[in-house]
N, C-alpha and C positions, 0 to 999 in steps of 0.2 A: 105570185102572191107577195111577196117581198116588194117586187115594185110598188104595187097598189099600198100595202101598209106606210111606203116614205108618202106616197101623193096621198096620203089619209093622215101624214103627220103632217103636214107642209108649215103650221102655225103651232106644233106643239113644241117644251121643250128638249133637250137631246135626249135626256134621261128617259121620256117616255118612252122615245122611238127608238132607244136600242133596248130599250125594258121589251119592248113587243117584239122588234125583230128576232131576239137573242135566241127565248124558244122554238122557233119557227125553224132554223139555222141550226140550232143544235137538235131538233125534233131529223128530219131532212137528213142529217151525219149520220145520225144512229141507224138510220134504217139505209140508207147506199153504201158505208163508211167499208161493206166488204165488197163490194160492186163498183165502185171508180177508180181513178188513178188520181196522182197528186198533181199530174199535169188537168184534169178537169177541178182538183179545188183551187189551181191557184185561175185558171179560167174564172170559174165564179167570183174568187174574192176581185176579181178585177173587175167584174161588173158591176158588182156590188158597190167596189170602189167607185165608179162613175156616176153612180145613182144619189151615192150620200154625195158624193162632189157639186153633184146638182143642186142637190137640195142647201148643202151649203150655199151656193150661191142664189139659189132663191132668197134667202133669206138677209144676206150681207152684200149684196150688189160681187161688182166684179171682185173675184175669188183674187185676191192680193195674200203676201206670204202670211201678212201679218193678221188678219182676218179669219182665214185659214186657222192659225195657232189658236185661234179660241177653241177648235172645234175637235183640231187633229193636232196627238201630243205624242211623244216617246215616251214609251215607259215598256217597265217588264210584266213582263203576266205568267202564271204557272199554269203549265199544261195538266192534263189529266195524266199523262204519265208521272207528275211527279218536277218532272223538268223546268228549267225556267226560260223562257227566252222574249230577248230583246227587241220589241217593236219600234220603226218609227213611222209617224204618220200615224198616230193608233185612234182610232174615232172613241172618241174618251171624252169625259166630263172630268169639271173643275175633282170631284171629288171619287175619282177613278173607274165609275163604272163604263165598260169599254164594249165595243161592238163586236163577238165572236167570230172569228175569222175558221174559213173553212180549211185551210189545212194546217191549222193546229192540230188536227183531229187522225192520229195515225188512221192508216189504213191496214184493217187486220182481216186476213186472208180465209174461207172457212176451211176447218182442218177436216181434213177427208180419214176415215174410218181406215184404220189396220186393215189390208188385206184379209189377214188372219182372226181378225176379229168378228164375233157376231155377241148378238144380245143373250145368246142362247149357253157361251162358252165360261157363264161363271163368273167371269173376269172383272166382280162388279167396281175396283179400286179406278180399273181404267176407265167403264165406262160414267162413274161419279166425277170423276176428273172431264173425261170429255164433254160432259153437261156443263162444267163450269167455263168449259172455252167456246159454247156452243155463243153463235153472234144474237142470239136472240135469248139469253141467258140474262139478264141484268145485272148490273155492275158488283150490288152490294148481295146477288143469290152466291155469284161467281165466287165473291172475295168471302164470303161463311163457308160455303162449300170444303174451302182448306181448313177449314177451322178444325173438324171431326174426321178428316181424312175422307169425305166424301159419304160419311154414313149418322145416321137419323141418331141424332144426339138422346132421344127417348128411347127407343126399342132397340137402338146398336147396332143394324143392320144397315148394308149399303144403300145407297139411293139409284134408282133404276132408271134406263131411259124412260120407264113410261110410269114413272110416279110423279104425282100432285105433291108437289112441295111448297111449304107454308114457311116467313120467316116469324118466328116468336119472341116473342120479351121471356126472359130466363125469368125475371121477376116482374110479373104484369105491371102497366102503366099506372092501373088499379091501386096497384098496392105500393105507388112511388118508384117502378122502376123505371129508366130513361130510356128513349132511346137512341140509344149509341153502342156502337159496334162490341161492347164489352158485355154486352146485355142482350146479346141478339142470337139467337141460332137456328135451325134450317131444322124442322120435322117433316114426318110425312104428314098430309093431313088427317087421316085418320087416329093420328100420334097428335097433333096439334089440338084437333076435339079432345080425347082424352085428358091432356095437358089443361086444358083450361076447364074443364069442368071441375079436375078436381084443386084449380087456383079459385074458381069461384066457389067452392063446395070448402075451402081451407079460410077463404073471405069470409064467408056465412059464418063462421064457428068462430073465427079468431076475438 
């Protein structure tokens, strides 16, 4: 796929073509990121590396240092941990949008279930916890999840492995609330309907 989008850029500017690649790469992370090793992302980005190498030289004749530096620049970039680190060579544009490289992207392992544990034993703090480390959990359920200690900010009760959970505006969009993390929390959905009926039923009257 990724091939095909650069020979699909071949005459656009960079900016497009790491516009399109970027999701595609970070799409691809998210779903293997617990399934490979860091020896297969640095494999990729070296391919990947050939491919934009190419295409750089389609476009500017023989690939010379100086020609090159239009296209490939050093700079820092922050990881999703938080972290910063140091690239050079980074496929980057005049005004820093840069080509997401595959092992930036830790590799996080799936955590296997307490021996001692089942769905059955109560224990719902561990198992509201374990939901938010699950790999198919989403980043911003994960990071609410600690918010309430793992339990439905409406009814107070923990959150189950096998509950429909809804993220909410504390104060609806509706009614000016934003969103952003100071405005957000995790219900069940049947707690989520309620909640908004009666944010719309408090609209109607206000």
């Amino acid at each position: 796929m990724i091939k095909g989008v650069i020979e699909q850029h071949k005459t656009a500017p960079q900016s497009a073509l790491i516009s399109r690649l970027n999701p595609i790469i970070r799409g691809w992370l998210n779903y293997y990121s617990a399934v490979v090793s860091t020896e297969t992302f640095n494999k990729l980005d070296n391919i990947v590396w050939q491919m934009i190498r190419a295409w750089t030289v389609s476009r500017c004749g023989k690939a010379s240092h100086e020609k090159l530096r239009n296209y490939f620049r050093n700079g820092t970039v922050k990881l999703s941990n938080g972290k910063e680190r140091h690239e050079t060579w980074l496929f980057q544009t005049k005004d820093g949008l840069h080509l997401y490289k595959h092992n930036w992207t830790p590799i996080v392992r799936h955590t296997l279930v307490r021996p001692d544990a089942t769905p059955y034993d109560g224990n719902w703090t561990y198992w509201a916890t374990r939901k938010g480390q699950a790999i198919d959990t989403p980043n911003r359920v994960a990071k609410l999840l600690k918010k309430p200690k793992g339990r439905c900010t409406w009814c107070g009760q923990f959150f189950t492995p096998s509950d429909l959970i809804e993220v909410d505006h504390i104060v609806p969009r509706s009614q000016g609330g934003k969103d952003e993390y100071k405005n957000l929390q995790l219900l069940h959905r049947h707690c989520h309907d309620d909640k908004t009926a009666l944010d719309e039923e408090m609209l109607l009257y206000s």
